[in-house]
C-alpha positions as CSV (number, residue, x, y, z in Angstrom):
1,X,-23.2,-26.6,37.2
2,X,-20.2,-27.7,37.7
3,X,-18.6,-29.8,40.3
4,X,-14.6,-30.8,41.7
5,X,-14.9,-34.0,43.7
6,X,-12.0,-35.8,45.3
7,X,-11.3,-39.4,44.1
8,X,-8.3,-39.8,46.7
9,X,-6.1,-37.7,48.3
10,X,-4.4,-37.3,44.8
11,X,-7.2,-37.3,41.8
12,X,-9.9,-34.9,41.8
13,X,-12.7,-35.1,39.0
14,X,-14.2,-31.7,37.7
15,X,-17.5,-32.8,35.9
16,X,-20.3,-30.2,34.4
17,X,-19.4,-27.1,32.4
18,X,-17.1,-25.1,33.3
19,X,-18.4,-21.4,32.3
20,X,-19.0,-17.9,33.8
21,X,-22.1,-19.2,35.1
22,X,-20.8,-22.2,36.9
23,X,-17.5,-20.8,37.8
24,X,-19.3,-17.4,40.1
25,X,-18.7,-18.5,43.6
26,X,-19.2,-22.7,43.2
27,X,-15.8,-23.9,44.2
28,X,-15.6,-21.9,47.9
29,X,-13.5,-25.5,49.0
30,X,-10.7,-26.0,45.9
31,X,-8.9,-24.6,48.3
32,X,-8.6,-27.9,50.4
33,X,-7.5,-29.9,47.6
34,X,-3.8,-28.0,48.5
35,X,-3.4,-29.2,51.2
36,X,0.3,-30.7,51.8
37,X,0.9,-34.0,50.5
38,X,1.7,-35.7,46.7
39,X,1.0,-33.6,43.8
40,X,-2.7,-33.3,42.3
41,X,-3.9,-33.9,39.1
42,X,-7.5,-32.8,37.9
43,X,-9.2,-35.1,35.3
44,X,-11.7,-33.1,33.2
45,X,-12.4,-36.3,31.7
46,X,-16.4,-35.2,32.8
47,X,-17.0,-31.8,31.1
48,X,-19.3,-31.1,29.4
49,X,-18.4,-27.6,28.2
50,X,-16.4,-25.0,28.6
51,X,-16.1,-21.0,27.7
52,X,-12.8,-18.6,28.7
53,X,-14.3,-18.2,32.3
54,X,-13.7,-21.8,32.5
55,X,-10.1,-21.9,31.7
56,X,-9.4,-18.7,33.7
57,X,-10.6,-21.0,36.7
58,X,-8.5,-23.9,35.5
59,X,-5.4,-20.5,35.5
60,X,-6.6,-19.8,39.0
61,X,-5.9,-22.9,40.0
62,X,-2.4,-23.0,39.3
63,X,-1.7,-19.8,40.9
64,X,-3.1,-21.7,44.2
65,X,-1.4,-24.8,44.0
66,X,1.5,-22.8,43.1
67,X,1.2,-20.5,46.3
68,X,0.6,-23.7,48.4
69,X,3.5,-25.6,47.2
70,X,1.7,-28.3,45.1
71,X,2.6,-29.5,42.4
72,X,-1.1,-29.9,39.8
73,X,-1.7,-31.1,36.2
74,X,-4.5,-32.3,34.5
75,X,-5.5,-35.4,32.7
76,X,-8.2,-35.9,29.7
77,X,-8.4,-32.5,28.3
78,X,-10.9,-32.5,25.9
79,X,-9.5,-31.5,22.6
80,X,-11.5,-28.6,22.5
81,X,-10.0,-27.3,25.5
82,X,-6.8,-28.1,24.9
83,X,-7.3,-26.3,21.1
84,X,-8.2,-22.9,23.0
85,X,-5.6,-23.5,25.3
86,X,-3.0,-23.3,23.1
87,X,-4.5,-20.4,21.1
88,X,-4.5,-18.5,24.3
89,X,-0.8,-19.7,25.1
90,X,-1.9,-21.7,28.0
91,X,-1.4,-24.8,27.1
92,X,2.3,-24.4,28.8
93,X,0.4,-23.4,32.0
94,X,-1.8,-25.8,32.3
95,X,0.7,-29.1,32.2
96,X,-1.2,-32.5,31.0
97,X,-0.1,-35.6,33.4
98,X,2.8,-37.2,32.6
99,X,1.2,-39.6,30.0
100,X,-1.8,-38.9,30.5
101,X,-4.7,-40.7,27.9
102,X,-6.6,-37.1,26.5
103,X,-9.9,-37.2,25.6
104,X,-12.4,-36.5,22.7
């Protein structure tokens, strides 16, 4: 299962797999992390794996923040994410932190 936690009002870690099974109905309160204020930025630093339903979600998520007015990115794709990413063409939708460290 997988699970998006606020670190502050700016960092939110997503941890567990992200996949259709995971993804069905277990994030009723993303919404709350667009709330106004500074941009987000969700580390995926802590997943464990991932399948299409998973970057759909991480798709959905954009379309929020964009609808709210916040500005998101992500930090420490896993390079097996980012890899299907860019196969799909998304890795232009789903914008890495400025600088952000990506991980193995």
């Amino acid at each position: 299962m997988a699970r998006i936690a606020p670190v502050d009002d700016r960092v939110w870690n997503v941890t567990g797999s992200l996949d259709n099974y995971s993804i069905d109905g277990g994030f009723q309160d993303v919404d709350t992390m667009f709330q106004p204020g500074p941009a987000k930025v969700l580390d995926l630093s802590g997943v464990e794996r991932f399948d299409s339903a998973g970057l759909a979600f991480l798709v959905e998520l954009q379309r929020r923040a964009r609808r709210a007015g916040v500005s998101l990115s992500y930090r420490n794709i896993p390079m097996r994410m980012r890899a299907v990413a860019s196969v799909y063409g998304l890795d232009e939708i789903l914008p890495e932190e400025a600088f952000g460290p990506a991980e193995e």
